[in-house]
N, C-alpha and C positions, 0 to 999 in steps of 0.2 A: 504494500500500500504506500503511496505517494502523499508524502502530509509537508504541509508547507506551515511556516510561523512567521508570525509580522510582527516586526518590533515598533512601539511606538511611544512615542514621548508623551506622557503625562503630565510631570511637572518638571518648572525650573523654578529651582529655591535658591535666591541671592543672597547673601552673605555680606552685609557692608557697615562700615562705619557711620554711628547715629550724625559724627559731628561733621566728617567729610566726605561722608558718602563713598567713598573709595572702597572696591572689595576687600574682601579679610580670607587671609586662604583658613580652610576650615576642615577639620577630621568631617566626615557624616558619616554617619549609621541608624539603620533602622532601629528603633525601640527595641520592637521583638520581632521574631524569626516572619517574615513578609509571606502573604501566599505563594503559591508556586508563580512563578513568570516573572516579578518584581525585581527590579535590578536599579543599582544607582552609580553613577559616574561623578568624580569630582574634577572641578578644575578651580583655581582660585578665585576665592567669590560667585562659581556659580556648582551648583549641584544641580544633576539630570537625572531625572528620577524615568524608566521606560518599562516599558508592562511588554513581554513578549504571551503573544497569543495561537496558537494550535489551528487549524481549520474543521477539528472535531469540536471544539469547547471555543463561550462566549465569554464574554468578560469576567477576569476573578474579581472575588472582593477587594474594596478598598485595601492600600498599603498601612501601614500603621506609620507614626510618628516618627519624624525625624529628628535624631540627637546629632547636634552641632554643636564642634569645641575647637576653639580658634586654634589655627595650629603651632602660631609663634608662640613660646613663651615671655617674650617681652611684649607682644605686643598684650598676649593675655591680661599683662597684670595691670595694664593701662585700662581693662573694663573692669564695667560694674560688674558683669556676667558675661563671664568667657565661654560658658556653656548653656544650649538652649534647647529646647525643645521644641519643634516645630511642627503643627499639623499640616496634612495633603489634604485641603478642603477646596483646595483653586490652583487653577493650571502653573499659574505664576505667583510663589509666595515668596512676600522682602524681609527676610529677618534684620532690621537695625540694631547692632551690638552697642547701647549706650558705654562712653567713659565714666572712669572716676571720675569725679568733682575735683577739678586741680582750680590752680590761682594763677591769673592773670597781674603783673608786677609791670607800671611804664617809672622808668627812668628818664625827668625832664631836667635838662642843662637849658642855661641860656651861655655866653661868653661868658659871664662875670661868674658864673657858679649855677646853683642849684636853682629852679624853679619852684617857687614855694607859692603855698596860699592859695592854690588854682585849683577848681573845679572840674575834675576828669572822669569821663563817662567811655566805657565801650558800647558802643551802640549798634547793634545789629542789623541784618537786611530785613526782620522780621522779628517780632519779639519786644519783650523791656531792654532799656540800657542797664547795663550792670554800669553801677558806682565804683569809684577807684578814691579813697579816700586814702591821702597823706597821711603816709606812717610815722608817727608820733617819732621823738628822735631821729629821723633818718629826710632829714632834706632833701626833697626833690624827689622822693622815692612813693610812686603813689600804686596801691594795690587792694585787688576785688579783696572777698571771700572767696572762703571754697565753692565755685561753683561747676554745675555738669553742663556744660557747652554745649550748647545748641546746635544743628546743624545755620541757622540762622548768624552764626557767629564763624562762620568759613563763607566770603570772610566777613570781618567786622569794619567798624569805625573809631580809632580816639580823637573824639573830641575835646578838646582843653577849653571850657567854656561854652561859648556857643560853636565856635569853629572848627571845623574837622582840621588837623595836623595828620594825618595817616592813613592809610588801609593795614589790616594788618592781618593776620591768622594766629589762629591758637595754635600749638605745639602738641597737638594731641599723643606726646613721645615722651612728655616729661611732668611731672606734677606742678613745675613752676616756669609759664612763658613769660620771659625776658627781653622786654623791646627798650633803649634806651633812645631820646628822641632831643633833638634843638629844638626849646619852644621858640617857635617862630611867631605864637601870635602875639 
């Protein structure tokens, strides 16, 4: 008997960073053991999930759950959750791997010395401005809270007052980005 199988794509599961969007190479694995046909292929940032089917038998059941574990270890440690669980409910599913909450630090100079006393906002393409208040002892050295970065903030704005001085990006590579700047206004 002559039997022929058709391979066919079901889903592709993205894999990417919440703040820059950029893929994340990632382990995947099924939950548990997949019905028969279920098969999955990784390449960084995108997983192919494909169902091969028989021409005696119709569609099996649904695949179970997919576990997703970043596969760098540094990049790992830079998320909230390095590891995820992801259902097959839609052809195309985007898992966003949120960061830690790191701190955003601007260093303003003018010639004479340090920039003081100014009003420094990072202000996003979308979102609240996150505040940058002058660090008590440290002249000219103005810094957020811990905060978890938006994608809205790749990239951002500092503003020093009302005026934008910058475009800038966060570092989503280290727990403290460092931009030292000439207040120009």
């Amino acid at each position: 008997m002559n039997e022929s199988a058709t391979q066919t794509l079901r889903h592709e599961v993205r894999a990417l960073h919440a703040t820059t969007g950029r893929p994340l190479p990632v382990r995947a694995a099924f939950t548990e053991r997949p019905p028969p046909g279920w098969a999955l292929r990784a390449v960084p940032g995108l997983i192919v999930v494909v169902e091969t089917t028989h021409d005696r038998g119709g569609r099996s059941a649904a695949p179970p759950p997919l576990r997703l574990e970043v596969a760098d270890p540094a990049t790992a440690l830079r998320l909230a959750a390095p590891v995820a669980e992801v259902s097959l409910t839609q052809p195309v599913v985007t898992h966003l791997f949120a960061p830690v909450p790191s701190v955003l630090e601007v260093v303003l100079r003018t010639p004479a010395g340090p920039s003081t006393n100014r009003v420094v906002v990072a202000r996003p393409t979308s979102g609240q401005d996150v505040p940058l208040p002058e660090m008590p002892g440290e002249p000219g050295v103005y810094r957020s809270a811990s905060v978890q970065w938006t994608a809205g903030f790749h990239p951002f704005d500092i503003l020093v007052g009302q005026l934008m001085l910058r475009r800038a990006f966060i570092d989503v590579t280290h727990p403290i980005t460092r931009i030292r700047l000439i207040d120009t206004t």
